[in-house]
C-alpha positions as CSV (number, residue, x, y, z in Angstrom):
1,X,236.5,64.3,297.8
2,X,234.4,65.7,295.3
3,X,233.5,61.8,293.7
4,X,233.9,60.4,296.9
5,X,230.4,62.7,297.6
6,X,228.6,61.7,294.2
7,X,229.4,58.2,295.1
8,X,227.3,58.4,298.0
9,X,225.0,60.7,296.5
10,X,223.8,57.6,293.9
11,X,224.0,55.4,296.4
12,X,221.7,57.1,299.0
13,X,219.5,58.1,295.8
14,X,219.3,54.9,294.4
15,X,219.0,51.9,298.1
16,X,215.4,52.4,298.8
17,X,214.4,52.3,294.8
18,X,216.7,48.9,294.8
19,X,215.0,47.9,298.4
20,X,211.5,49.0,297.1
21,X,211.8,46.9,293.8
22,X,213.5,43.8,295.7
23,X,210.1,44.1,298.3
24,X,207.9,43.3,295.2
25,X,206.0,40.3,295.4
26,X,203.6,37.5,292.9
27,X,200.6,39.6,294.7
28,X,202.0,43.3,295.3
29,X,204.0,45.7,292.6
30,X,206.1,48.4,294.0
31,X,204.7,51.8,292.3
32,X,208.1,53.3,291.7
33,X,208.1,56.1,293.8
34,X,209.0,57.2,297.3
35,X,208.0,60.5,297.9
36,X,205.6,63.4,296.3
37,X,204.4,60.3,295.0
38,X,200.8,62.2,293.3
39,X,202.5,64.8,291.7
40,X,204.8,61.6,290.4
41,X,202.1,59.8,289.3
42,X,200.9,63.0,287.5
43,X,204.4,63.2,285.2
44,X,204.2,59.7,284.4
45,X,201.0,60.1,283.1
46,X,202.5,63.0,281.0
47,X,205.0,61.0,279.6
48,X,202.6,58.1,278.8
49,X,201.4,61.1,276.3
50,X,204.4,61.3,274.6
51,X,204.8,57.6,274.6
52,X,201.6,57.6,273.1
53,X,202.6,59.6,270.3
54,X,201.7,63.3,271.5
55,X,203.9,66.3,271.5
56,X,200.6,68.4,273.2
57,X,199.5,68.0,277.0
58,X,195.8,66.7,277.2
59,X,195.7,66.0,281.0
60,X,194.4,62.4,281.3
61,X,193.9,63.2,285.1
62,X,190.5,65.3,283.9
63,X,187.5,63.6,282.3
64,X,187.4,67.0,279.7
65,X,190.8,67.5,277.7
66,X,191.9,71.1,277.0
67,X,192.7,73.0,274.2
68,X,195.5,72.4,272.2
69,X,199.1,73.9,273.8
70,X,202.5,72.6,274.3
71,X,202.9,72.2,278.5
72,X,204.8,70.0,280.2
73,X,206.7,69.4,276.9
74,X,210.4,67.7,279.1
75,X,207.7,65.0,280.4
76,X,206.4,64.6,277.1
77,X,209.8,64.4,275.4
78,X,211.2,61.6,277.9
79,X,207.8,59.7,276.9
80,X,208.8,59.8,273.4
81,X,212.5,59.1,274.7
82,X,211.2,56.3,276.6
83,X,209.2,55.0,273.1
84,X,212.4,55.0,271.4
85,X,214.5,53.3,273.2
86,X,212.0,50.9,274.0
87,X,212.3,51.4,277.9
88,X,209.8,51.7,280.5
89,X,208.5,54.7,281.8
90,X,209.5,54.2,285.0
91,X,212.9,53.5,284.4
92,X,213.2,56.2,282.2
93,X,212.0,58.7,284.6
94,X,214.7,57.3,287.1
95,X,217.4,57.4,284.5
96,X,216.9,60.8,284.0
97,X,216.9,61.3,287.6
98,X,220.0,60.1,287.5
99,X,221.9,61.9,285.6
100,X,219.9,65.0,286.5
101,X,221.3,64.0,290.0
102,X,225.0,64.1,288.2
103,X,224.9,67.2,286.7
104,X,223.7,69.4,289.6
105,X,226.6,68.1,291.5
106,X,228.7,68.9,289.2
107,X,227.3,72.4,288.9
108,X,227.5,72.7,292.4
109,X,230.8,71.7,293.1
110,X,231.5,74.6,290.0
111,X,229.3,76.8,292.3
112,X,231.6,76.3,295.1
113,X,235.1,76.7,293.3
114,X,233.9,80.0,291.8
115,X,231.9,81.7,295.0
116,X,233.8,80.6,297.4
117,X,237.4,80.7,295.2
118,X,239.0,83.1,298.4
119,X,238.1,80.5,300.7
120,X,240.2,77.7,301.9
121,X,240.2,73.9,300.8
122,X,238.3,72.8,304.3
123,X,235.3,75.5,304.1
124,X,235.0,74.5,300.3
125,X,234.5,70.9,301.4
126,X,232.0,71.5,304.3
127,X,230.4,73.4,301.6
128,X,229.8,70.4,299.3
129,X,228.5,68.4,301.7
130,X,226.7,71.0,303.2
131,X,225.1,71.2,299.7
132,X,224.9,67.5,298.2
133,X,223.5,66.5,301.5
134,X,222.5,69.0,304.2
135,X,219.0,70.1,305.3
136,X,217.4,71.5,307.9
137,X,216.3,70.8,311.3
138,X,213.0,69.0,310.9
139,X,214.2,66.4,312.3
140,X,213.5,67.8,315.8
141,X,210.0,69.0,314.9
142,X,209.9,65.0,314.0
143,X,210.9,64.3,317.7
144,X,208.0,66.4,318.8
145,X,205.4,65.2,316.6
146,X,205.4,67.7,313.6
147,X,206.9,68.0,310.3
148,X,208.2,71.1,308.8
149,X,209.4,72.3,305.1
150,X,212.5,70.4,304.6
151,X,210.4,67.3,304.6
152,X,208.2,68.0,301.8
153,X,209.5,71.3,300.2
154,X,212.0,69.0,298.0
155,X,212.8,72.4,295.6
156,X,214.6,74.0,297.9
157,X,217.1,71.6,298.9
158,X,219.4,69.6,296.5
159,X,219.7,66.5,298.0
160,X,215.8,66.6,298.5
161,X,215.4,67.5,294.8
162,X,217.5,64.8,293.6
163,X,215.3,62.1,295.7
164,X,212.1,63.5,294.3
165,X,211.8,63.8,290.6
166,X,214.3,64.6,287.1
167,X,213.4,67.7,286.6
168,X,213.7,69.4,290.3
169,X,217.5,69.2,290.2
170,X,217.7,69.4,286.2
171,X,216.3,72.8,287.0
172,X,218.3,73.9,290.0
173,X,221.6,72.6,287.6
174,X,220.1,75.2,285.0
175,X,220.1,78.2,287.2
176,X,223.5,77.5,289.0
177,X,224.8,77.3,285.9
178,X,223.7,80.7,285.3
179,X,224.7,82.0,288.0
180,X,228.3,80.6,287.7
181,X,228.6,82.5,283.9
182,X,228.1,85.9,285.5
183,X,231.7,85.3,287.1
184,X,233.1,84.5,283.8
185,X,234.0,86.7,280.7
186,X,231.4,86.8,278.3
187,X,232.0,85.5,274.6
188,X,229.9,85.7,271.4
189,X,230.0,81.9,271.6
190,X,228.2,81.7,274.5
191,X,225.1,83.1,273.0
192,X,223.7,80.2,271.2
193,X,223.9,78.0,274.7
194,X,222.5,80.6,277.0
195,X,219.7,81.1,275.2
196,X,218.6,77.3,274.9
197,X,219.7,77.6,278.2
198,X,217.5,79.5,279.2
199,X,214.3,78.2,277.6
200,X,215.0,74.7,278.3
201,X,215.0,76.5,281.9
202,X,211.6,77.8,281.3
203,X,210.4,74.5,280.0
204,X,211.7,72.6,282.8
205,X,211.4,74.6,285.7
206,X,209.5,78.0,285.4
207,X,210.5,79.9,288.3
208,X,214.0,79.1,288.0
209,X,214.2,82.1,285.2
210,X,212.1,84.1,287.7
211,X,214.6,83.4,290.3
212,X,217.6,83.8,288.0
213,X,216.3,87.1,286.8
214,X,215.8,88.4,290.3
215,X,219.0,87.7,292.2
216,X,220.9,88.5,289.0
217,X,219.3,91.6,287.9
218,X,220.4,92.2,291.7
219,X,223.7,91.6,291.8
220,X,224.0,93.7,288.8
221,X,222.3,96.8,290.5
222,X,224.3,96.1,293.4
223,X,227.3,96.7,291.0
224,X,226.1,99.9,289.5
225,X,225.1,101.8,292.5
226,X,229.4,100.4,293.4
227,X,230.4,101.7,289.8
228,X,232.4,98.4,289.7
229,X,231.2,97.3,286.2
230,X,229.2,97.7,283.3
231,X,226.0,96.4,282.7
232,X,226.1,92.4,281.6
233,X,223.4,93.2,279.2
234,X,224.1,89.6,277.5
235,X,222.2,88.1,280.9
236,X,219.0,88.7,278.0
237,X,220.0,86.0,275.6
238,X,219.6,83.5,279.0
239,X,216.3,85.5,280.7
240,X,214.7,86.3,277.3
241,X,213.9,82.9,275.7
242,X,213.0,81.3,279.3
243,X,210.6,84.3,280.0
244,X,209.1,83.9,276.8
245,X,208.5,80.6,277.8
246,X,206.7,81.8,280.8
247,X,204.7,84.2,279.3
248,X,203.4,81.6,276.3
249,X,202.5,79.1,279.4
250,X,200.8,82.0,281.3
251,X,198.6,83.1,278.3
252,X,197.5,79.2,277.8
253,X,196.5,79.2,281.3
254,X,194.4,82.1,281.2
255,X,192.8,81.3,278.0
256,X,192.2,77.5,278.5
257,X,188.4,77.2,280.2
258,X,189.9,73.5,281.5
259,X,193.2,74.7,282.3
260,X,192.2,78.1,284.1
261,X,190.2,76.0,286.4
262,X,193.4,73.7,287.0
263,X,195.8,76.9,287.7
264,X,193.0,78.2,290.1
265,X,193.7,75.0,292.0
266,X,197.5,75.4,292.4
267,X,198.5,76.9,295.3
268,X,201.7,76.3,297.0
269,X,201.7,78.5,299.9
270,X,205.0,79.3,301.7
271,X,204.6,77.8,305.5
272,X,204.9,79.9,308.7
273,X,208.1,81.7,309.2
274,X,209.2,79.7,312.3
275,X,208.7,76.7,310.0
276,X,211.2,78.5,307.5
277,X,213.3,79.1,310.2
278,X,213.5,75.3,311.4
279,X,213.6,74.2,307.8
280,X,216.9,75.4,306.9
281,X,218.6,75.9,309.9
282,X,221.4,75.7,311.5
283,X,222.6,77.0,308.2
284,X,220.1,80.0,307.6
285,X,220.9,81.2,311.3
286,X,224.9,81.2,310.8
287,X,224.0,82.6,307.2
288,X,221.9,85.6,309.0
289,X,225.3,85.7,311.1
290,X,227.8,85.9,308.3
291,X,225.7,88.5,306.2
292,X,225.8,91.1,309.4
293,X,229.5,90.5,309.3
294,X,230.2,91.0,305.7
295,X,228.4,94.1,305.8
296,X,230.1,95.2,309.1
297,X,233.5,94.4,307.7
298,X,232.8,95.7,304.3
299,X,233.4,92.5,302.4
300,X,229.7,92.3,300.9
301,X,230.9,92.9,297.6
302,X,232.7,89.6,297.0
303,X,229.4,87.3,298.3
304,X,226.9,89.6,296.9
305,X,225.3,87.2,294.8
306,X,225.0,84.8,298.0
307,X,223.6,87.8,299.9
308,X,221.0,89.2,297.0
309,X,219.9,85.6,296.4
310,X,219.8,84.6,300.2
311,X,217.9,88.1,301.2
312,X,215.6,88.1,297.9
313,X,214.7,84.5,298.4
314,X,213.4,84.8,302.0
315,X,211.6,88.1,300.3
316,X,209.8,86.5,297.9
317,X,208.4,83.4,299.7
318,X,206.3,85.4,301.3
319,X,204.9,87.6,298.1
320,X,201.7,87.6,297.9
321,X,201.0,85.1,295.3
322,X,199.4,81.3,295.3
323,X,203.2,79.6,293.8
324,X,204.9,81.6,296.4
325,X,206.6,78.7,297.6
326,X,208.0,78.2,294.1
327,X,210.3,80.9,295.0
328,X,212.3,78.8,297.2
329,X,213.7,77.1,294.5
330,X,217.3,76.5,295.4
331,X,217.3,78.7,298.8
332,X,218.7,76.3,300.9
333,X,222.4,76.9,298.2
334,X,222.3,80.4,299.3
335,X,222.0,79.5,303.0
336,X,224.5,76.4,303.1
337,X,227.1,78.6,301.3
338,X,226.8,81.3,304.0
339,X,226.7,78.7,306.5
340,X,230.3,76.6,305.7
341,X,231.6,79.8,305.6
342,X,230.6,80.4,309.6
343,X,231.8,77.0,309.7
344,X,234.9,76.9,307.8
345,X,236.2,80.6,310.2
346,X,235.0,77.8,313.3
347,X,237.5,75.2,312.5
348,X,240.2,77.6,312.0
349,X,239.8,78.8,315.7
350,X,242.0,77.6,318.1
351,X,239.8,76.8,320.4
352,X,238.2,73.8,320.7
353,X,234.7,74.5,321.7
354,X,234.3,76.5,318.1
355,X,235.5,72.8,316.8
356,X,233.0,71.3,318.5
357,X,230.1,73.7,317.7
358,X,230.9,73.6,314.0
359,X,231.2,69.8,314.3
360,X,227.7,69.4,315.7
361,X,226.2,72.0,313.0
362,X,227.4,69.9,309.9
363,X,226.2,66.8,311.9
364,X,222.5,68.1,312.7
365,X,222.8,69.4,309.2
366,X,222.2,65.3,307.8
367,X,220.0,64.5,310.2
368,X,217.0,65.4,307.7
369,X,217.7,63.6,305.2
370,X,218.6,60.3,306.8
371,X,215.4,60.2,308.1
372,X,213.9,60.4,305.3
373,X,215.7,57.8,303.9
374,X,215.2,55.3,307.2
375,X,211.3,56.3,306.8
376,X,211.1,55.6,303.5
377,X,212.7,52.2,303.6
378,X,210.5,51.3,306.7
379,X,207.8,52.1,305.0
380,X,208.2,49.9,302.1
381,X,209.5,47.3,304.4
382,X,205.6,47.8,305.7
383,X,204.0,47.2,302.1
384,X,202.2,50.7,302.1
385,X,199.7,51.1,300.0
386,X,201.1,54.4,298.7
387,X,203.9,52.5,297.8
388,X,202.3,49.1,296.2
389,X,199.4,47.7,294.9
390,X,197.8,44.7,293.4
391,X,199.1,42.7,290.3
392,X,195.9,42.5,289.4
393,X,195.5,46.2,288.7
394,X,199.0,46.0,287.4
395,X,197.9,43.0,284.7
396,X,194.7,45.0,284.3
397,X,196.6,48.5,283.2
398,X,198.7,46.5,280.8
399,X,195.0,45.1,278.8
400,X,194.2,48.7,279.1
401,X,197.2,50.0,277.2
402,X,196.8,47.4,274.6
403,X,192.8,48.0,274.1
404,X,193.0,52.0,274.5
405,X,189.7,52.9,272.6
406,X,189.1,56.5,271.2
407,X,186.7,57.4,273.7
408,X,188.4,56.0,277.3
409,X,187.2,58.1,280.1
410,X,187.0,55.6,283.2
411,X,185.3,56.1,286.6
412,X,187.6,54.8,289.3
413,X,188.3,55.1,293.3
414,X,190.5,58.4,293.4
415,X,193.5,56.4,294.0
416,X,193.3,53.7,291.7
417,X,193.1,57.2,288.8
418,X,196.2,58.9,289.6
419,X,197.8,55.5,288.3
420,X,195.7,55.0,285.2
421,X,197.0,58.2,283.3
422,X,200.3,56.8,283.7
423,X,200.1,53.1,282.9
424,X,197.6,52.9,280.4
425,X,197.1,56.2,278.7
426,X,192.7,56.3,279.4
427,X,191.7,59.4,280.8
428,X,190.1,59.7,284.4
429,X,187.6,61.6,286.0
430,X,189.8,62.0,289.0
431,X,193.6,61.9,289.0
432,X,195.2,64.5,290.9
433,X,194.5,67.2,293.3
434,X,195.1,70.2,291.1
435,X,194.9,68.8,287.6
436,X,191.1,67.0,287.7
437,X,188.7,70.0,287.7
438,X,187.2,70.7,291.1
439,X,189.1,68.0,292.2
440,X,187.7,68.3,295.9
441,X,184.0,67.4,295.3
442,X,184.6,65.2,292.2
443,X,186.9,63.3,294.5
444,X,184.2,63.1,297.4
445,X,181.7,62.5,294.6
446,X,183.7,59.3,293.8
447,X,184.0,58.0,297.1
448,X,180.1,58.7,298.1
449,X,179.7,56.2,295.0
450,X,182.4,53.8,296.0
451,X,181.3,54.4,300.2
452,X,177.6,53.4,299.0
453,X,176.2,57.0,299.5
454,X,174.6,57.6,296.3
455,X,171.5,55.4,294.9
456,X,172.1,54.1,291.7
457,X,169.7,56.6,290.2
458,X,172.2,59.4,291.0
459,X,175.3,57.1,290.2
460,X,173.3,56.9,286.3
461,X,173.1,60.9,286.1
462,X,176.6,61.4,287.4
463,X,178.0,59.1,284.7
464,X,176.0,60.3,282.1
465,X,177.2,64.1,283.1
466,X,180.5,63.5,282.8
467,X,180.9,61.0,280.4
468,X,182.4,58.0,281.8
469,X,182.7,55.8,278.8
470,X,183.7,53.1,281.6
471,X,183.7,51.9,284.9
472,X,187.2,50.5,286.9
473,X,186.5,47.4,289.9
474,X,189.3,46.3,291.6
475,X,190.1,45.8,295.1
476,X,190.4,49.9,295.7
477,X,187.6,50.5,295.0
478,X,185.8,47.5,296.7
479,X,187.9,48.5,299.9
480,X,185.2,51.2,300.7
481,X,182.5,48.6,301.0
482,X,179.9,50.6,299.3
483,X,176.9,48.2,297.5
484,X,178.7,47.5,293.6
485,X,175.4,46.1,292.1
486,X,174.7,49.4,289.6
487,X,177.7,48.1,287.6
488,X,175.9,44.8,287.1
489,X,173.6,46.7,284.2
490,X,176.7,47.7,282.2
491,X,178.4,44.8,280.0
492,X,181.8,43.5,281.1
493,X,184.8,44.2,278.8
494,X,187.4,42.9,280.8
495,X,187.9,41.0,283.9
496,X,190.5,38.8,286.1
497,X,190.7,37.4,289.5
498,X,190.3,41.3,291.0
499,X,189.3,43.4,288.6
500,X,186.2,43.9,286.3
501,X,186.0,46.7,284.0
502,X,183.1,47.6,282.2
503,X,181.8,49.5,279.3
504,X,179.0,52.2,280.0
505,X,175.9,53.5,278.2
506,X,174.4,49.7,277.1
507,X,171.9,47.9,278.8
508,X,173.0,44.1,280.0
């Protein structure tokens, strides 16, 4: 069962990557990615840095680099990874998906034996699945012509995670991992790999040690106030090095002039309750169920981890703080376990209508995720331009890695920047939403220039001000239609059938 369920994990993971590259064309490349595709296009650009030779993160996606500091160092190591080996960046980001994918299955299905060890071989199961590929009910807010969380909240859910990016389900593997050791004896052994543990938690996925720390540091209150045992004060070689993580990334944050900016501009607000509600049910709903009977029956003590981490995660999603979001790293675990419990006491009724009812839960449970599977592969089947563009940008990119001069700010069409970090290393003066410096108005600057908006006079001053070393033409840019003459005083440095690029600051 349990490799029957990663089989069809890689293969429902990996189909619309094959589809997307197989859809390529002479004119069109497929981009590589298939969902949260900016933020994707943001971590490629990272590990173009490493590639490049860096172990620091500059931020190509902002014309002004800040200081010196050591973010974002697991992008930047699978750039150097990817330099090695001599592989693309692309495919190493998908390999590493991969086997990110691989080992947070197998933590969960560790996750399951050990939680639910009392439980029977059938709830167990419908736990797996409930976890490798259950979501929530979005679907039907589909039906009705919305969307709600558990289409683009990917951190919460596994199977979501593992479709997004490496180090989504790296990080949930971290933390479950975690999470399983506080049912195990303890052993001077273990120190060594809890604490790298715990920092290559912090590096990876910040508010997993949060998280960790919470809904452990919970559990373990729950068990003093019981008296059942002593303090597991060796949780501090795992929570220690990842929260000093955390603290050094805070501090560079605070301190950085470019970078404070840039953390001003990241908020990930948790949505509406009702939208919570319909994003991880039916599973939250029969979770809410099985916690009131637990307590009722007084069998809290053997699921209090599930509980604390179920009841803490709702908690803190609604903080008041601009990553509160963050904190629903792995919530829908909590929620499914809870739920195949419900389930699993279902099936064991005699009666067939609990059959049924169970039946349809699991079933509405996949629902989610198929569809964003189906959409996805319609969508590529569509050419869209999120998902493709031009080989002449794509012959383009590759001069631009080969000819990267020292100074190698370019001006571009907002889109046509988030891929430039990535495939040729050049900073941008727009490249992502929260990582480009008042990203709203230089993004609106950008297309006033590219729209026609702005004379060339203004055009001249805006260049000057935030010194673009170079200008970017290609079909992105010309789709806004704007007049393209101002370019025609700057000297040509490159150009093919699409795409002309060309070097500021000298007269023609």
């Amino acid at each position: 069962m349990k490799y029957a369920i990663l089989g069809v994990l890689i293969f429902l993971i990996a189909l619309p990557l094959v589809i997307g590259v197989a859809a390529a064309s002479d004119t069109m490349v497929f981009n590589g990615f298939l969902i949260n595709i900016p933020d994707n296009y943001s971590y490629i650009g990272k590990m173009r840095e490493g590639w490049l030779g860096s172990w620091q993160f500059s931020m190509l996606s902002a014309s002004i680099p800040p200081g010196k500091n050591y973010l974002y160092l697991f992008y930047i190591f699978l750039g150097h990874v990817a330099r090695w080996l001599g592989l693309p960046l692309i495919l190493t980001f998908h390999a590493t998906r991969g086997l990110a994918l691989i080992l947070l299955w197998y933590q969960l299905c560790r996750f399951v034996d050990v939680y639910l060890e009392r439980h029977d071989t059938k709830t167990k199961n419908i736990a797996l699945l409930l976890l490798c590929f259950g979501s929530g009910m979005g679907w039907m807010a589909v039906i009705l012509g919305g969307q709600t969380g558990d289409f683009w909240i990917p951190e919460a859910y596994p199977f979501l995670s593992m479709y997004t990016n490496p180090h989504f389900p790296l990080g949930m593997a971290l933390m479950v991992d975690f999470f399983i050791q506080l049912r195990k004896p303890f052993v001077a052994r273990d120190i060594v790999p809890l604490a790298l543990k715990g920092m290559f938690l912090g590096i990876t996925m910040q508010f997993g040690v949060v998280i960790a720390g919470i809904v452990a540091g919970g559990a373990q209150l729950w068990e003093i106030i019981k008296k059942q045992y002593p303090i597991r004060w060796w949780m501090l070689w795992f929570l220690i090095p990842g929260g000093l993580v955390l603290v050094y990334q805070f501090i560079v944050l605070r301190t950085d002039p470019v970078l404070r900016e840039w953390d001003i501009q990241n908020i990930t607000l948790t949505p509406p309750i009702w939208n919570i509600l319909v994003s991880f049910s039916p599973v939250l709903l029969l979770a809410i169920g099985m916690i009131i009977y637990l307590i009722r029956s007084d069998q809290v003590a053997e699921h209090k981890l599930l509980v604390v981490w179920f009841v803490a995660g709702l908690i803190l999603a609604y903080f008041p703080f601009q990553l509160q979001r963050r904190f629903l790293l792995g919530y829908y675990i909590p929620a499914a376990s809870l739920g195949a419990i419900a389930i699993g006491w279902a099936y064991r009724q005699k009666r067939k209508l609990f059959h049924t009812a169970a039946m349809l839960v699991v079933t509405a449970s996949f629902i989610t995720n198929l569809v964003i599977i189906s959409s996805t592969v319609k969508e590529i089947g569509k050419r869209n331009p999120d998902l493709f563009y031009p080989v002449s940008m794509q012959t383009a990119f590759e001069w631009m890695l080969n000819n990267r001069p020292a100074e190698n700010v370019i001006l571009s069409a907002p889109r046509t920047g988030a891929f430039i970090p990535g495939e040729t290393g050049w900073r941008v003066v727009y490249g992502h939403h929260v990582e480009t410096p008042d990203a709203y108005n230089t993004q609106l600057t950008l297309e006033q220039i590219f729209y026609g908006m702005k004379s060339t006079d203004e055009i001249m001053e805006y260049i000057e001000t935030i010194g673009a070393d170079y200008v970017f033409i290609g079909p992105l840019e010309r789709k806004f239609g704007g007049e393209l003459t101002w370019v025609n005083r700057f000297p040509v440095v490159y150009e093919n059938a699409e795409v002309t690029i060309y070097k500021t600051g000298v007269d023609s």
